[in-house]
N, C-alpha and C positions, 0 to 999 in steps of 0.2 A: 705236696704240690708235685704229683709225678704223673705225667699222662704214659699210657701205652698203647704204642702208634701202631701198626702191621707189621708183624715179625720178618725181620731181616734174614730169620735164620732159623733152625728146625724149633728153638725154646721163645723163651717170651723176651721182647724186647719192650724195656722200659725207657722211654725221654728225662732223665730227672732235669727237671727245674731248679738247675745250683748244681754243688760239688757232690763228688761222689767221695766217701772218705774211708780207707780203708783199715780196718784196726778201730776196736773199741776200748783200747784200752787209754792207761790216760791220757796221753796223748792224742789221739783219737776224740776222746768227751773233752778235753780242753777247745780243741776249734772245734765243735760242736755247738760248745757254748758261746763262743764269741760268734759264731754267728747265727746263732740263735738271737743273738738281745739287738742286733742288729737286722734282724726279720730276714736275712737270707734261708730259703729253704736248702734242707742235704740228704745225701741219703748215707748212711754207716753202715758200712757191712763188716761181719764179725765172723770167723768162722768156726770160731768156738759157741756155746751155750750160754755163754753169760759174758759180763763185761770183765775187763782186768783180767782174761785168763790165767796169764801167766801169774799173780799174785793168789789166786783162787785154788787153781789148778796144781800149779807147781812149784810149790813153796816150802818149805818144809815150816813146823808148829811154831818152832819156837822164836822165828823170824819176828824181829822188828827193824824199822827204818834205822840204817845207819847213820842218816844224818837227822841233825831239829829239823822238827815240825815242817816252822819258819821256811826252811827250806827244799819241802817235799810237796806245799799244798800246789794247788790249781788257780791258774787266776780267777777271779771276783770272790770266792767262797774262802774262806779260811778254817781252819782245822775247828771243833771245838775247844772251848778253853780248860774244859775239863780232861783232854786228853792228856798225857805225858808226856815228856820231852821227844819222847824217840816211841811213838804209835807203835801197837803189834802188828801184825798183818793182816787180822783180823779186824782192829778197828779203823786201819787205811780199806781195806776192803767196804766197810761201813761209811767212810767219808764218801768213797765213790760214788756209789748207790745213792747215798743222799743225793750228790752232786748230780747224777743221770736226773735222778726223780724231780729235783730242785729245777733244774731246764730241758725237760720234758723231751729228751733225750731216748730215741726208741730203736737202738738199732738192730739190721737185718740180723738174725742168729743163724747158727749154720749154714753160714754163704760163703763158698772157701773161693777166693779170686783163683781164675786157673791162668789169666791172662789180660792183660791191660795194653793199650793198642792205642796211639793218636793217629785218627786218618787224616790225612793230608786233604781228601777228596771233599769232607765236608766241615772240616777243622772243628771235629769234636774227638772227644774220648773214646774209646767201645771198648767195658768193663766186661769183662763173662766170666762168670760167678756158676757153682756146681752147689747145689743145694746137700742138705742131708738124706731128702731122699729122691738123689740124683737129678730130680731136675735142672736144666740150663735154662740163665736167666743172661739177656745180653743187656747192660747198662751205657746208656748213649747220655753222654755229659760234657761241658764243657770247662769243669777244673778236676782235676784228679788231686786229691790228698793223700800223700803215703805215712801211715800212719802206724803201719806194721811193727815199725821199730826193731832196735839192737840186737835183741832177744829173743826172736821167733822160731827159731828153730835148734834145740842140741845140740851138741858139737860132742862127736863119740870118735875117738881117736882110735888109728886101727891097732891090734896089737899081735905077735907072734902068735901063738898056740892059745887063742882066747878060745877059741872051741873046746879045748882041752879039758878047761876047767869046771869041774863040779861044784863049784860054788854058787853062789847066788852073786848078781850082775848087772849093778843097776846105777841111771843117771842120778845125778844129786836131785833131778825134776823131778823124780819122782820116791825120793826120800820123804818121809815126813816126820818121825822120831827115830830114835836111840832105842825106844821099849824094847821091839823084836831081836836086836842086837845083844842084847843081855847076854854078857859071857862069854860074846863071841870076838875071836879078833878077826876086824875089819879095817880093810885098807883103802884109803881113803885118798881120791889121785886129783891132787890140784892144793894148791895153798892159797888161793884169794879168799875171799871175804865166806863166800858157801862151804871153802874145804876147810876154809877155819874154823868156822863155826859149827858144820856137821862135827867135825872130829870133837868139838867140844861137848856137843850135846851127845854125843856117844858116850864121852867120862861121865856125864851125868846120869846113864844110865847103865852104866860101868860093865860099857863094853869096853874092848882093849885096842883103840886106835892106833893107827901105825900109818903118816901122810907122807908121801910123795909129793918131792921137793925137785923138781927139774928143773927153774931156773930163779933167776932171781927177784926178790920181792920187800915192797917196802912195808915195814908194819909201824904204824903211828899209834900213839896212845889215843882214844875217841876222844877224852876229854884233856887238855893243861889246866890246870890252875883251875878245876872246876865251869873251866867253859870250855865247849865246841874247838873240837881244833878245828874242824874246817870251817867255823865261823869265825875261828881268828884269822885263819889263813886269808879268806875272803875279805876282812877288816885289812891285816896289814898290805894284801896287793892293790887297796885304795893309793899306799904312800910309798910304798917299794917294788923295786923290781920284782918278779920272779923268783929269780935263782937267788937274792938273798932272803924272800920267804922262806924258801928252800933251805937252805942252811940253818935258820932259825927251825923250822920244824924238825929236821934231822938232829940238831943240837938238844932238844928238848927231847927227842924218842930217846936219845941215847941216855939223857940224864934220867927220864922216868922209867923207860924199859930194861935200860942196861944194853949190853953187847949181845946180839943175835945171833953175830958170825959162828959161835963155839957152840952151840946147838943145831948145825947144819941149816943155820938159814942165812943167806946172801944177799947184801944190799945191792941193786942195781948201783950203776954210775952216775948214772942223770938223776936228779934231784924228783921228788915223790909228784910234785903239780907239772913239773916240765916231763915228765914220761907220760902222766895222765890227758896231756894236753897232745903230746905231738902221737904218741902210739895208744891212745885210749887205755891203758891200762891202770886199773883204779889201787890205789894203799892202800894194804889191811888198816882196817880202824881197830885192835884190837878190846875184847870184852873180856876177856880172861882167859884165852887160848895161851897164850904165850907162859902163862906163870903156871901152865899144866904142862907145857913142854920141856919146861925148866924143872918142872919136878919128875919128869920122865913118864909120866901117865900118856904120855902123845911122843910117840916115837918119831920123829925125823928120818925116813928114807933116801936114797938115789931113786933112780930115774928106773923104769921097768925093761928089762932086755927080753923077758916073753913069757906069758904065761903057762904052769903046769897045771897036773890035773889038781892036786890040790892045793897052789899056792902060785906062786912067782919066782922068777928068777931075777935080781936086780944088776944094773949094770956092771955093779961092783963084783959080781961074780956073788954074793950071798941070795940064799934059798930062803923064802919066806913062806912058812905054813898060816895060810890066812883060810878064813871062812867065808867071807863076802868082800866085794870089791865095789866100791861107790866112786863113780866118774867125778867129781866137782871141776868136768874142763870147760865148762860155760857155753857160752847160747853163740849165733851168728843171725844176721839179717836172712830174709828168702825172697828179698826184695828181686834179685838175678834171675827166680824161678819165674816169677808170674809177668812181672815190667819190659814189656818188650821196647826198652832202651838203652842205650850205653853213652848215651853225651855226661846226663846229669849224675848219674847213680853207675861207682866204680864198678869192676867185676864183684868187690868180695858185698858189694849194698849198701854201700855207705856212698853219701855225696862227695862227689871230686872238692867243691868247696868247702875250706874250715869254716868252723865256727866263728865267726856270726853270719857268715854270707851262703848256709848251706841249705839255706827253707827255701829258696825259689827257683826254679828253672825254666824252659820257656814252654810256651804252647798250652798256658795252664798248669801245671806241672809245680806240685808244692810239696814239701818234707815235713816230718816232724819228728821228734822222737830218736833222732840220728845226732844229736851234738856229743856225744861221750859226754854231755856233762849231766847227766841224771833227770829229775823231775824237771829243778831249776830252770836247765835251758831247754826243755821240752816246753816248758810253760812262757818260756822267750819267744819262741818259735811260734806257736800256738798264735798269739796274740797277734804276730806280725803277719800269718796268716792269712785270720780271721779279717782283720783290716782291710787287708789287702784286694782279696773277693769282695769282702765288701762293700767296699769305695767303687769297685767297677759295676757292681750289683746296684747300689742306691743313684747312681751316674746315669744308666742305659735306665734303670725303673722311670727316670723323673723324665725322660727323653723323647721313652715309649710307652703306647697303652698297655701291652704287650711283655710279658719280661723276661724272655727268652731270646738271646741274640741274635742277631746275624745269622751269623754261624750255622745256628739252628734249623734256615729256611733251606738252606742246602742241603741236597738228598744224598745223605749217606751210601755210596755201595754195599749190594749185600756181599 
């Protein structure tokens, strides 16, 4: 349901009929779907090749869901029951697809947003999107969905003399095994959930890992007692505080993991859900990294003070002869590059409001994919959405023959 009216501007200008939704990934196909089964028309633009890029794209093999199932699928659809507790990446990659194919879910490929714009003049949107092969496409809508998410873009930290170095020089996104590594020693910069686990799939392929440790970090065991920690976590903050989950989770890492500290790794202060919640920063869940670092296969570093030609120098004043250098310093939003707004969406792309109150802002103007809390509340948000539009979409439908608002009869300036 997309008419296109006389072009506003040198490319094609489209009217969509409903939201324009940006990001295909799951968040993205979560309100896709909910307003799909509620018959509001949308448009998805993607500006990668396929859906879930970032899961497809850049991921490395040996990836699977850190949390259950339970707590990764998508609303209406649920995982198969034949999957495994914690999906690979490969077969979350496979649920999506279903899930596209399952509500006919067809979004724009190669459409990178360059700018997103609410006019005042005729209280719509004006999307402009750069194709793959350069053409400009202007999108005239009346709700915008940001659905880019946490993660859209690398985060490559600058460093002394990195020109210097001969070695090979690459983000964790575009890591994908340990194979090529063989024999080599690789240093490996970041300790969350990617540096843990790349360094660990390096022992597996018995390269010589060596991780850079600049600040502090909580590591929880995945599982107590044979279940979910963070399904217990979520069970006991039905009847407890926080911060005495907190203490009970930290009580339990220390009894099943042991002491971290003597292996150069540093518990934060604030309890592993209260840092997760107030600074977005998530707990190693770990898999078996930790009992490699105890047995010294995974070296614990300081921080890097610059690179040489063939190695580092670390803070500590020690020289390290390394072969390759792998980033695991994580993603940020690029929500600031394209969004020509600052009420809703901070400088760094994330909503000024916490979670639960961060999915809607005015003028049309809806989130997804921005709560720090994972699938989970991507698929909260999703839902409150989808409603949302909606309820205003089946309202104005029943009111007029017509289902394009107001708004819409007003002539946009070009």
């Amino acid at each position: 349901m997309v008419s296109e009216p006389e072009a506003f501007f040198s490319g094609r200008c489209i009217l969509v009929n409903g939201p324009v939704i940006v990001g295909a990934g799951p968040s993205g196909l979560a309100v896709a779907a909910g307003l799909k089964q509620q018959g509001v028309p949308f448009v998805i633009l993607e500006r990668s090749n396929c859906i879930a890029s970032l899961w497809q794209n850049r991921t490395y093999d040996r990836l699977n869901l850190h949390l259950p199932k339970q707590f990764c699928e998508l609303p209406y659809i649920s995982f198969p029951e034949n999957f495994p507790e914690y999906p690979s990446k490969h077969q979350f990659v496979d649920y999506l697809e279903s899930y596209a194919k399952r509500f006919e879910i067809e979004p724009r490929f190669d459409e990178t947003v360059k700018s997103a714009k609410y006019d005042e003049s005729c209280g719509l949107w004006r999307v402009n999107t750069v194709a793959g092969d350069d053409s400009a496409t202007e999108y005239i809508c009346r709700w915008l969905v940001v659905a880019s998410g946490e993660n859209a873009e690398k985060v490559v930290p600058e460093f002394e003399g990195v020109g210097d170095f001969s070695g090979n020089l690459m983000h964790a996104c575009d890591y994908k095994s340990g194979e090529e590594f063989r024999g080599k020693r690789v240093l490996v910069v970041g300790c969350g959930n990617s540096g843990m686990e790349v360094s660990l799939d390096l022992c597996h392929h018995r390269a010589v890992p060596l991780m850079v440790v600049r600040s502090s970090v909580h590591v929880l065991p995945r599982e107590i007692l044979g279940k979910s920690t963070f399904e217990l976590a979520v069970s006991m903050m039905k009847w407890m505080p926080l911060w005495v989950v907190d203490k009970i989770l930290l009580a339990a890492a220390r009894l099943i993991l042991g002491s971290i500290e003597k292996y150069g790794l540093k518990r934060p202060s604030m309890g592993p859900l209260q840092l997760k919640n107030t600074e977005g920063k998530t707990p190693v869940l770990d898999i078996g990294t930790l009992s490699r670092i105890k047995s010294g296969d995974i070296k614990i570093v300081p921080g890097i003070k610059k690179f040489l030609q063939e190695g580092v120098e670390l803070i500590n004043g020690e020289i390290l002869e390394i072969d390759s250098v792998i980033l695991a310093t994580g993603y940020s939003s690029n929500v600031p590059s394209w969004l020509k707004e600052s009420e809703f969406f901070s400088r760094d792309g994330i909503p000024k409001s916490p979670f639960p109150n961060g999915w809607k802002g005015k003028d049309g103007l809806y989130a997804v994919g921005f709560t720090r809390r994972g699938l989970s509340g991507a698929s909260m948000d999703a839902i409150k959405v989808a409603q949302d539009i909606g309820k205003i979409w089946n309202q104005e439908t029943k009111q007029k023959s017509h289902s394009v608002g107001v708004a819409c009869n007003r002539r946009c300036k070009p």
